[in-house]
C-alpha positions as CSV (number, residue, x, y, z in Angstrom):
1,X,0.0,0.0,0.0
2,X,2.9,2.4,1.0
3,X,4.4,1.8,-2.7
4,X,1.0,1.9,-4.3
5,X,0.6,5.6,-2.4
6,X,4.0,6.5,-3.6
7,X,3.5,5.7,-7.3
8,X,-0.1,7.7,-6.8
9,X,2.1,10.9,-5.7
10,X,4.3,10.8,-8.0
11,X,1.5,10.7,-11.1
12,X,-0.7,13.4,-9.6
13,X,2.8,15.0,-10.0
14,X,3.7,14.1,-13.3
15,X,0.5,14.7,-14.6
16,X,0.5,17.9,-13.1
17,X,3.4,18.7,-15.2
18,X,1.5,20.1,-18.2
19,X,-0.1,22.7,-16.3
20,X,3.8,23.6,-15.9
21,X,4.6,24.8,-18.9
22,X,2.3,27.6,-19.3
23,X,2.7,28.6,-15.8
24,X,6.3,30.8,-16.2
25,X,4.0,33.6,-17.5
26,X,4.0,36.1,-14.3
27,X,7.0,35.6,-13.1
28,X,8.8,35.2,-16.2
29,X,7.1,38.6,-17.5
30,X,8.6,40.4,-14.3
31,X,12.4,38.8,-14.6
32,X,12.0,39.8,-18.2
33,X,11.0,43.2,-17.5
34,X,13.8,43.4,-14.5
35,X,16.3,42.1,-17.3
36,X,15.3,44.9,-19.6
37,X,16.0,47.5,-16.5
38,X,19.1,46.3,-15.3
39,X,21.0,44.6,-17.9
40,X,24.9,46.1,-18.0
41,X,24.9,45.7,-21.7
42,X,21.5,48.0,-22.3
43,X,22.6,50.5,-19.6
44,X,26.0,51.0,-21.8
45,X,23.8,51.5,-24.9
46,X,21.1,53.8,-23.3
47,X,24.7,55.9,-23.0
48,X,24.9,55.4,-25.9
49,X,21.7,56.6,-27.0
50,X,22.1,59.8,-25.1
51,X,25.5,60.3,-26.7
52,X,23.7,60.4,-30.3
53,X,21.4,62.8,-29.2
54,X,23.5,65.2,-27.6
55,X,25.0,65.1,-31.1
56,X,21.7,65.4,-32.6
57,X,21.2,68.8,-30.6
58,X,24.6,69.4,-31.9
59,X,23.6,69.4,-35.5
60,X,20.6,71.6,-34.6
61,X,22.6,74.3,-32.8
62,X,24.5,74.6,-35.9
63,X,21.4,76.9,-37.6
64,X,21.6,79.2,-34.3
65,X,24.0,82.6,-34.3
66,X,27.1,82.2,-32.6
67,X,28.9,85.0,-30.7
68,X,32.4,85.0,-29.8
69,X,34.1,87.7,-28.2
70,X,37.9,87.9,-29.9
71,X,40.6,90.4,-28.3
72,X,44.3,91.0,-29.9
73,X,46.8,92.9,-28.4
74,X,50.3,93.7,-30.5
75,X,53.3,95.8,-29.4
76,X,56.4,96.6,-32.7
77,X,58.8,98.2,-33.5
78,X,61.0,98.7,-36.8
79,X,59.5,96.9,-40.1
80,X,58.1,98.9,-42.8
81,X,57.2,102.8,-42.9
82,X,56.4,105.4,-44.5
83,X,58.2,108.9,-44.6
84,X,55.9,112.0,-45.0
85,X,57.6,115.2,-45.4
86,X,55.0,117.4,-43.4
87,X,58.0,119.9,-42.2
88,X,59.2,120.4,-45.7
89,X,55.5,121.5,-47.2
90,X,54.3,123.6,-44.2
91,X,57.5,124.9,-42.6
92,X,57.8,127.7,-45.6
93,X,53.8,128.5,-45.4
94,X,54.6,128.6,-41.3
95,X,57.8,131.0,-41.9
96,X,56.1,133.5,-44.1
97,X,52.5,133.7,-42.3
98,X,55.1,134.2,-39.3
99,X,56.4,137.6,-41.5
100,X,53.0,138.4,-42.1
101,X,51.6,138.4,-38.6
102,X,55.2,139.4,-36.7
103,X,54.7,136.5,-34.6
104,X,55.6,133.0,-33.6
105,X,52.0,131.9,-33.9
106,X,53.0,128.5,-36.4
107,X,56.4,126.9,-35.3
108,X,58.3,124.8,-37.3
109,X,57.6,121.0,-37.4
110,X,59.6,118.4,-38.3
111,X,58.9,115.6,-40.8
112,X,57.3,112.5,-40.0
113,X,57.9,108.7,-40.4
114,X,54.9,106.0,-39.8
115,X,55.3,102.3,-38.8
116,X,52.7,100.0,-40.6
117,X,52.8,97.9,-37.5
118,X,51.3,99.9,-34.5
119,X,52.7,99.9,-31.3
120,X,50.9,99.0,-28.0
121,X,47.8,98.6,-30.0
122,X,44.7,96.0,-29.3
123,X,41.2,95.1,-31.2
124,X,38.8,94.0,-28.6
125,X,35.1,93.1,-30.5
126,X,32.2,91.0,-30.4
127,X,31.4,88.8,-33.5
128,X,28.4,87.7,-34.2
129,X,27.9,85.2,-37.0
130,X,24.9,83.2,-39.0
131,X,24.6,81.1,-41.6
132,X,22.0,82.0,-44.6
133,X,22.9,79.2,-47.0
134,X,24.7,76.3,-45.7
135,X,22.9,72.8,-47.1
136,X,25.9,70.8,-45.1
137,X,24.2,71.9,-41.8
138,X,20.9,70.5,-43.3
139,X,22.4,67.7,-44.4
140,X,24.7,67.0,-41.0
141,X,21.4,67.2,-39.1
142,X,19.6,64.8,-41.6
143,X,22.7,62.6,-40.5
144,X,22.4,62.9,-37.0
145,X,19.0,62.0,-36.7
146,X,19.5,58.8,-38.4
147,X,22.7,57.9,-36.2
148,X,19.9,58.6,-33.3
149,X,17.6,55.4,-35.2
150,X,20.3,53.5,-35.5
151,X,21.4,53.5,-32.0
152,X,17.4,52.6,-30.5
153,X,17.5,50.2,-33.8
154,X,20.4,48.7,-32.2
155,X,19.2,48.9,-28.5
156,X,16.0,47.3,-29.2
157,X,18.0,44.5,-31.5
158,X,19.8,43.9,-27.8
159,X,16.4,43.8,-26.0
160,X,15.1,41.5,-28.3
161,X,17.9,38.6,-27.9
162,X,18.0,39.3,-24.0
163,X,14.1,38.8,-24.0
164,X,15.1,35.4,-25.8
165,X,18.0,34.8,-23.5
166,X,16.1,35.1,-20.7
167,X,13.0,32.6,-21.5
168,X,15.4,30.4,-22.5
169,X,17.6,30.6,-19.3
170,X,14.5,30.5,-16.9
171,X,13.0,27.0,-18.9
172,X,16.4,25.6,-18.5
173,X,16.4,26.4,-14.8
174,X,12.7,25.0,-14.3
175,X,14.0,22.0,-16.5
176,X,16.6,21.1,-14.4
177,X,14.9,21.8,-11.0
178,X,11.8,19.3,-12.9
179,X,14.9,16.8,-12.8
180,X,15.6,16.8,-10.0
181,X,12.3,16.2,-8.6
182,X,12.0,13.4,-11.0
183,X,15.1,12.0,-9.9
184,X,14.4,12.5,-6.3
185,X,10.9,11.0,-7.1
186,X,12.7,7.5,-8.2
187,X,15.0,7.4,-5.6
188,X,12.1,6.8,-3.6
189,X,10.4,4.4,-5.5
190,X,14.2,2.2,-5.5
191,X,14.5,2.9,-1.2
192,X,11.0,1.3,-1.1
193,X,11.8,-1.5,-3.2
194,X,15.2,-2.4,-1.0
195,X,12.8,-2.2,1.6
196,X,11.0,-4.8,0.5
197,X,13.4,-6.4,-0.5
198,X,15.1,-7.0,2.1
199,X,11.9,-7.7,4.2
200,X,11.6,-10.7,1.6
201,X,15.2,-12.3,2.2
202,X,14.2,-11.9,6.1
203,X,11.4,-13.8,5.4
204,X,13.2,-16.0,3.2
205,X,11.5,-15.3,0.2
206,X,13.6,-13.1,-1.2
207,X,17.6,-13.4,-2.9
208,X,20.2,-11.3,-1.8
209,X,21.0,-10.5,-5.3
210,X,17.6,-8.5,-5.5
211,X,18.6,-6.4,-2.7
212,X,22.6,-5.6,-4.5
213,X,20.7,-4.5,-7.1
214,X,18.3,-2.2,-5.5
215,X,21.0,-0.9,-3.8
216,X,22.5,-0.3,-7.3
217,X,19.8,1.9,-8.6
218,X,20.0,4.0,-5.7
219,X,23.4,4.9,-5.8
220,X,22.7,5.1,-10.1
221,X,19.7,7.8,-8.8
222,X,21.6,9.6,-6.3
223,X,24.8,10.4,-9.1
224,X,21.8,11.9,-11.3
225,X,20.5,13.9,-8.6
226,X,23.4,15.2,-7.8
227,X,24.4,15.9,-11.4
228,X,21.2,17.8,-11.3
229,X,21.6,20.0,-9.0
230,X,24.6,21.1,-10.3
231,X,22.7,21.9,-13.3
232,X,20.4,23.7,-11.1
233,X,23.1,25.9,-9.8
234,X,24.8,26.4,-13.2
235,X,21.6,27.5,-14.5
236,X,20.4,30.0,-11.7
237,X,24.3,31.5,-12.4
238,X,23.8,32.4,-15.8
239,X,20.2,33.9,-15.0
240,X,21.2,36.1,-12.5
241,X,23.7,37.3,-14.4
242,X,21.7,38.1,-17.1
243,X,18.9,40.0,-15.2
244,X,22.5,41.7,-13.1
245,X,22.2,39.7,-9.9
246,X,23.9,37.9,-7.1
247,X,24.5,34.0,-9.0
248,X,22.5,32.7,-5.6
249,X,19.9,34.8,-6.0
250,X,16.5,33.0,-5.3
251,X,14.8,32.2,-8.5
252,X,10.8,31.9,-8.3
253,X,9.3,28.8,-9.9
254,X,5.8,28.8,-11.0
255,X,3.4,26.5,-12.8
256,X,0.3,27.7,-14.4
257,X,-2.1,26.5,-16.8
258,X,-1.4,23.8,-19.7
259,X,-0.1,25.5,-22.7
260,X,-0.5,22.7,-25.2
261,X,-4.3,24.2,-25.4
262,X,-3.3,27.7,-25.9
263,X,-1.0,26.5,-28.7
264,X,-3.2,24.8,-30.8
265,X,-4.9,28.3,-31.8
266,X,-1.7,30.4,-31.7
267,X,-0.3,31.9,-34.8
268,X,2.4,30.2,-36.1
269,X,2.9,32.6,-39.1
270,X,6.2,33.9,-40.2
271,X,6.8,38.0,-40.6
272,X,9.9,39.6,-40.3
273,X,8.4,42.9,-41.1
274,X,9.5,44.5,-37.7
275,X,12.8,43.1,-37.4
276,X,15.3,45.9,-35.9
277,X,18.5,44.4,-38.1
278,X,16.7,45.4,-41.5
279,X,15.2,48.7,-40.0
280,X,19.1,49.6,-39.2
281,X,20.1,48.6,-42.6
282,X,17.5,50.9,-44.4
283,X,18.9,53.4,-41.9
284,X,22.4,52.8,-43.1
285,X,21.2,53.0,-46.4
286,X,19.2,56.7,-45.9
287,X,22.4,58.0,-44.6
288,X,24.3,57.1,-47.8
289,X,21.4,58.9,-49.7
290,X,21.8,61.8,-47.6
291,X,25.5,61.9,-48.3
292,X,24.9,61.5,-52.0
293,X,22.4,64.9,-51.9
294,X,25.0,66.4,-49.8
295,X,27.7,66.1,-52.3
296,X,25.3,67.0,-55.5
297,X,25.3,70.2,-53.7
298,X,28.6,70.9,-53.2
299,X,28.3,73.7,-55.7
300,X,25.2,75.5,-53.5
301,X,27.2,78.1,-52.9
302,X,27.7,79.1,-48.8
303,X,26.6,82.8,-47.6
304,X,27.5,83.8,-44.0
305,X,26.6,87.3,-42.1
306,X,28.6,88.9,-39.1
307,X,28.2,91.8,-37.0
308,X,31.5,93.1,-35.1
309,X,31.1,95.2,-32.1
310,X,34.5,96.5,-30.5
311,X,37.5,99.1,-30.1
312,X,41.0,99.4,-31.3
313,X,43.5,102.1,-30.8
314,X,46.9,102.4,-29.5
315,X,48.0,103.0,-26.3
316,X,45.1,101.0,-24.9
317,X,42.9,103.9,-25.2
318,X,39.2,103.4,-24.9
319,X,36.9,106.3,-25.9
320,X,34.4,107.3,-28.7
321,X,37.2,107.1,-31.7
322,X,38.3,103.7,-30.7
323,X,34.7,102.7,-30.9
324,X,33.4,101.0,-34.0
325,X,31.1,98.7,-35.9
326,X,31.4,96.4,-38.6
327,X,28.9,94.7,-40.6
328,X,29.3,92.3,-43.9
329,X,28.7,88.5,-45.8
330,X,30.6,86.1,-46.7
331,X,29.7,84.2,-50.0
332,X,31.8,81.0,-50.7
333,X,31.3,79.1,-54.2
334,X,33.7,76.4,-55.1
335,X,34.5,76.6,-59.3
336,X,36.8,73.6,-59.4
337,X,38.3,71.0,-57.3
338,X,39.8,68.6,-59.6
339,X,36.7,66.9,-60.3
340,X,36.8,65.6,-56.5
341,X,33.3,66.2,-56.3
342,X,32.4,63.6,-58.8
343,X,34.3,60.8,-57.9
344,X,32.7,61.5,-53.9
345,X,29.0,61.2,-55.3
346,X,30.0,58.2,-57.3
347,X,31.5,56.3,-54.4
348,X,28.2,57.5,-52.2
349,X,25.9,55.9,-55.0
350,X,28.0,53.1,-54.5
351,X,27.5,52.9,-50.7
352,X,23.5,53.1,-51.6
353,X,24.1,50.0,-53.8
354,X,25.6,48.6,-51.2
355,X,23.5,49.2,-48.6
356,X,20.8,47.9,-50.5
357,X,22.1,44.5,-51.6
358,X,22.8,44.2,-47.6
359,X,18.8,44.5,-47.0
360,X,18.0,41.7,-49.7
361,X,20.9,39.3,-47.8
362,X,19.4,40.3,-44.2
363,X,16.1,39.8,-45.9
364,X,16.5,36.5,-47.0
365,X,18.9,35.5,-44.2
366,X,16.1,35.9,-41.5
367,X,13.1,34.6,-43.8
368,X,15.4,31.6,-43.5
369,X,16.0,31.8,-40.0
370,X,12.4,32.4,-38.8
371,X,11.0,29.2,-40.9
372,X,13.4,27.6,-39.3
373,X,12.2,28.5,-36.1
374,X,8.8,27.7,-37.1
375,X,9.4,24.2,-38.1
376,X,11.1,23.7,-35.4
377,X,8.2,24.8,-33.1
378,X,6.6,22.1,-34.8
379,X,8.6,19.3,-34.0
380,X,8.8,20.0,-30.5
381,X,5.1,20.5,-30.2
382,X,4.9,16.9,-32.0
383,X,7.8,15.6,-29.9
384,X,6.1,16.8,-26.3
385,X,2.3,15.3,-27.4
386,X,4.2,12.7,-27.8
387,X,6.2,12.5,-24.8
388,X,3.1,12.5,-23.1
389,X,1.5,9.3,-24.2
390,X,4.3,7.2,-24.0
391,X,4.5,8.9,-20.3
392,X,1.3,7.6,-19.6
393,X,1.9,4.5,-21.1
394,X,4.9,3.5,-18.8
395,X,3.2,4.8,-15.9
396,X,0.2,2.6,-16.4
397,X,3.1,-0.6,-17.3
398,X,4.4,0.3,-14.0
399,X,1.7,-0.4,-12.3
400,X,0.9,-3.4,-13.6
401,X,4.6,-4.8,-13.4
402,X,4.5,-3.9,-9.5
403,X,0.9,-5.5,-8.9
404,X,2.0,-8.2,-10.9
405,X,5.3,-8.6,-8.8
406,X,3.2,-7.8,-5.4
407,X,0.5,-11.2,-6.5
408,X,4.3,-12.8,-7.2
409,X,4.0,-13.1,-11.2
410,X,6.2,-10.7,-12.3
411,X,10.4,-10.4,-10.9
412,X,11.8,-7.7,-9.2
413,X,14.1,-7.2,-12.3
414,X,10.8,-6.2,-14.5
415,X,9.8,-3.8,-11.5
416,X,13.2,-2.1,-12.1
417,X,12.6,-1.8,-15.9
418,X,8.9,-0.5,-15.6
419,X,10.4,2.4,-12.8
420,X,13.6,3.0,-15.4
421,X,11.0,3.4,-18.4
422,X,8.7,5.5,-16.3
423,X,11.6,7.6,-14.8
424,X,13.3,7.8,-18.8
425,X,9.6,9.0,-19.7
426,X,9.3,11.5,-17.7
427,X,12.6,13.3,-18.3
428,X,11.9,13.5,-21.8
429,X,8.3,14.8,-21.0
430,X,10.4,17.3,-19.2
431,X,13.0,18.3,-21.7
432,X,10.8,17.8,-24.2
433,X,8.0,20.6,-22.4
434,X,11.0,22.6,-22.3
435,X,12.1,22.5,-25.4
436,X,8.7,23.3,-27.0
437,X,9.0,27.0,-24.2
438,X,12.2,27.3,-26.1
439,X,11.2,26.9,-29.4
440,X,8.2,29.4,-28.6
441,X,11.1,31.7,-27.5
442,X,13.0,31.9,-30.8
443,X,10.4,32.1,-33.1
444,X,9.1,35.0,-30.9
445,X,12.1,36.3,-31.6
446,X,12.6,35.7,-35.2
447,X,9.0,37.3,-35.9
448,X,10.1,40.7,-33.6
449,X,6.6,40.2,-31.9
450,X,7.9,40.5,-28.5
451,X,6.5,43.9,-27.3
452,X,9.0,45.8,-25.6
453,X,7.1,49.0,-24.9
């Protein structure tokens, strides 16, 4: 009765199991959602990200005025001059008004000789500048923008596989904890039968060689177990360090509804549409386009306007004649740079080409992938129905090999078999429920439909 009681535990269990693999759904959603918050890799990129749109506002402030204040001071001596000969003109009108007036009233003056460069002399002024025509600051923006695409592009891409990476992890965990049970489930089926066992040989019904063998089988159990919790441990590691946690940190295991149900109405389709990798490609490609316009326009010309407000004299002297203003354009217009120009929007169109035979690959490359996926979701589906009736089978051959053995027509050795077949059952039940998560997990992430918002 004990064994019979044992055996009935262990099905409610088993059976149980396919309410399992449905049942990751809360607590999976949260660790996913914790990933996506804490990951190291996503915080570097959301640097990232804010690094491509401070260049972004960058590009923008390029359109704005921009005022600098500029201030030169200069002190010479020597260099070129000129020579003016003010004492030799006016000295004879100064001499003869002199006569005229009998006085001293104009004095003689000498002649003069001027430096070009001035001495003690500074030009303090505020420039103010703006562009008028400038298509590379339209063009840089256009640039910039995209670069700011690219990077979430590239973020979400990240967010994507992590989701994957995640799923996957946390089935792997729930697989091996499943196995453990299993295993620990057994190796009490194979302490019972020793008991027995050796009840028997004290009774002298039973062979000693019965009891060696039990005894067998439980050590064979224990070696699994503890193989399984290693994969336990090895498994909660590499989650924990993908959601950036302690590797001991408690993992939360759930069961839920069966998902075998839910899957028979799913969609199974195949659409890459929203796949970031060729949204960051046809980014790629719009910035080649961009660079293209920008070099057919090389020949726009470029028209600046400034404003100077400042003073210069000598001396350091600051009054109303050192005062001035200053207001012009500047109008640039390249005529010939050795056909430069040319060759630049030849090698852009190029880099469009390029970028648009790199779509069609990534196209075709993940159509591949994602049917893949899909047939693979298949199988396992197939694989896990049919883990399930040849789990139910061995569990119904187990009982009848142990009420067969207990009414003393079947051996202990055909008790053994039944419990290996039912234990080898239910671990591929298990990886095989697993499996199908897993499969669910990549196609998900083939088709993009993983909603990260």
């Amino acid at each position: 009765m004990k064994i019979i009681k044992t055996i009935t535990v262990v099905c409610a269990l088993i059976f149980g199991f396919n309410g399992l693999i449905i049942g990751q759904e809360h607590a999976l959603d949260r660790y996913v959602k914790q990933g996506l918050d804490s990951n190291l890799v996503l915080i570097q990129k959301d640097l990232s990200m804010k690094k491509a749109m401070n260049g972004l506002e960058v590009a923008k402030s390029m359109y704005l005025p921009q005022i600098t204040f500029d201030l030169t001071y200069s002190h010479a001596d020597g260099g070129r001059s000129i020579d003016l000969p003010i004492g030799d003109m006016l000295n004879p009108v100064y001499a003869t008004l002199n006569q005229l007036t009998q006085s001293n009233n104009f004095p003689q003056i000498s002649n003069e000789q001027i430096n070009f460069l001035p001495k003690n002399y500074y030009d303090a002024k505020i420039r103010t500048s703006v562009p008028i025509i400038n298509t590379d600051i339209k063009h840089n923006k256009v640039v910039r923008e995209k670069m700011v695409e690219l990077t979430k592009v590239e973020t979400e891409t990240y967010k994507r596989e992590l989701v994957k990476d995640i799923k996957i992890a946390y089935f792997n965990y729930l697989s091996a904890v499943q196995s453990k049970e299993i295993y620990e489930n057994a190796l009490t089926l194979a302490k019972e039968g020793k008991r027995v066992n050796e009840k028997l040989l004290e009774a002298g019904k039973g062979l000693p060689a019965y009891v060696i063998r039990a005894e067998a089988e439980i050590a064979q159990h224990e070696s699994k177990i503890a193989e399984a919790e290693q994969q336990i441990k090895n498994a909660k590691y590499y989650f924990n360090s993908l959601l950036n946690r302690a590797g001991d940190a408690e993992i939360v295991y759930e069961s839920g509804k069966e998902r075998a149900n839910e899957l028979e109405g799913s969609d199974m389709s195949v659409n890459i549409d929203g796949r970031e990798e060729i949204k960051s490609l046809e980014g790629n490609k719009a910035i080649q386009e961009s660079m293209v316009e920008m070099s057919k326009q090389a020949f726009v010309p470029k028209l600046s306007a400034f404003l100077d407000l400042g003073s210069q004299a000598e001396g350091l002297k600051i009054n109303s004649n050192s005062q001035y203003y200053m207001v012009g354009a500047q109008l640039s217009f390249p005529i010939f740079q050795g056909n430069r120009n040319r060759l630049k929007i030849q090698e852009n169109q190029i880099a469009v080409a390029e970028a648009q035979n790199k779509i069609d690959q990534a196209k075709q490359q993940l159509a591949l992938s994602a049917e893949v996926a899909k047939n693979e979701l298949v199988a396992m589906q197939k694989n896990y129905e049919s883990s399930k009736v040849q789990m139910e089978a061995a569990a119904t051959y187990q009982r009848l090999i142990l009420r067969g053995f207990n009414e003393g027509v079947n051996t202990y050795i055909e008790t053994i078999d039944a419990r290996s077949q039912y234990t080898n059952s239910q671990m591929a039940n298990n990886i095989a429920a697993y499996k199908l998560l897993s499969a669910m997990a990549k196609l998900e992430r083939e088709n993009a439909s993983y909603p990260l918002k």
